[in-house]
C-alpha positions in Angstrom: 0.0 0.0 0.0 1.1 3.8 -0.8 2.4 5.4 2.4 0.8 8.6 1.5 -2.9 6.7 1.2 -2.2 4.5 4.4 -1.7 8.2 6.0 -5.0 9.3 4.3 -6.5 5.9 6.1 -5.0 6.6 9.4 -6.3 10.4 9.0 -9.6 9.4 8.2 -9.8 6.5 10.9 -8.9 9.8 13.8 -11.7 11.5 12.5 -14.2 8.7 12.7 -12.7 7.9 16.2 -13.0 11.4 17.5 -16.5 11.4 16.4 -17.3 8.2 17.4 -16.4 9.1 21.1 -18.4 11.9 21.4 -21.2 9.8 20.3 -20.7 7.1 23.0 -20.0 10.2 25.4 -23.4 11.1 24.6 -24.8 7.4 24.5 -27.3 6.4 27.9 -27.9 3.0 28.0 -30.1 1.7 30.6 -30.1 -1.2 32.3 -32.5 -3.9 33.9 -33.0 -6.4 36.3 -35.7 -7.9 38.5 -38.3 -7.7 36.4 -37.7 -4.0 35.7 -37.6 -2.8 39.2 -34.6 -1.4 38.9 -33.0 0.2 36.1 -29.8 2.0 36.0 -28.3 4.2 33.5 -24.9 4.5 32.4 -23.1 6.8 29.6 -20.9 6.1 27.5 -18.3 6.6 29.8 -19.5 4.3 31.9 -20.3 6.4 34.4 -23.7 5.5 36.0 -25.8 8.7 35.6 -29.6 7.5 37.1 -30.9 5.0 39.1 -34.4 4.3 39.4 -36.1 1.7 42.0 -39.7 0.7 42.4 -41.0 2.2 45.5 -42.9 -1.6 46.0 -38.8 -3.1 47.2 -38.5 0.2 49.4 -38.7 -2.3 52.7 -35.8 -2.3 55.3 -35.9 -6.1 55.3 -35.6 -5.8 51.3 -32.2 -3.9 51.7 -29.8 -6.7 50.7 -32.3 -7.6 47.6 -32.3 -3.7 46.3 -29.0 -3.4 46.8 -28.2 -7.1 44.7 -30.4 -5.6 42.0 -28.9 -2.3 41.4 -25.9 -4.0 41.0 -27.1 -6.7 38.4 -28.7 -3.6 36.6 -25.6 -2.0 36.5 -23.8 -5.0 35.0 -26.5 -4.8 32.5 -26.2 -1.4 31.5 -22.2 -1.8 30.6 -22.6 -5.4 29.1 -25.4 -3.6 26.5 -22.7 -0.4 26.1 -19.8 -2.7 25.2 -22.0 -4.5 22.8 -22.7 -0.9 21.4 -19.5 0.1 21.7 -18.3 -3.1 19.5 -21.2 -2.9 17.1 -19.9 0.8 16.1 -16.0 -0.1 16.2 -17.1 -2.7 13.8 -19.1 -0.8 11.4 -16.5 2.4 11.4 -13.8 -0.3 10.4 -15.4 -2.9 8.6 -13.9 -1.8 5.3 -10.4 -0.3 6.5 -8.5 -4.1 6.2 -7.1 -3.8 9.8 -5.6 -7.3 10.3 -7.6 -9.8 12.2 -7.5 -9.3 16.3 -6.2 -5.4 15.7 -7.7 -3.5 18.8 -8.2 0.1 19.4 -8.0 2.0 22.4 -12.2 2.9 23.0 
């Protein structure tokens, strides 16, 4: 390959990098778990911006439950990110002919 047109490549792969992470930036992705009783959301970041619990596990004797929950909804929200994340990654590289395993930093 042409150095010059790999640097075009390598230009053009920045730019769809820098745009891409202001997207995820943006992204909220919410997560789920018993039932939809609790649902956290995290951004792109991964930074967990809400979390919303239904009054009904609101008991003292429910603590240890609510707090399980929140943390399986959590786990939710960044296992549905990532798979964002990689869906994107894919589909912004899918016809650059990186070499197969070749990982980027996001």
């Amino acid at each position: 390959m042409n150095p010059l047109d790999m640097f075009k490549q390598v230009q053009a792969l920045q730019e769809k990098m820098g745009a891409m992470q202001a997207e995820l930036a943006a992204m909220e992705i919410e997560g789920r778990s018993g039932g939809g009783l609790v649902k956290v959301v995290v951004n792109g970041k991964h930074e967990t911006k809400r979390v919303t619990i239904d009054p009904s596990l609101l008991k003292p004797e429910d603590a240890g439950v609510v707090q399980d929950l929140i943390v399986a909804a959590a786990n939710d929200a960044r296992a549905k990110l990532e798979l964002r994340v990689g869906e994107r990654a894919q589909a912004m590289l899918g016809g650059m002919g990186l070499p197969a395993g070749f990982k980027l930093p996001f």
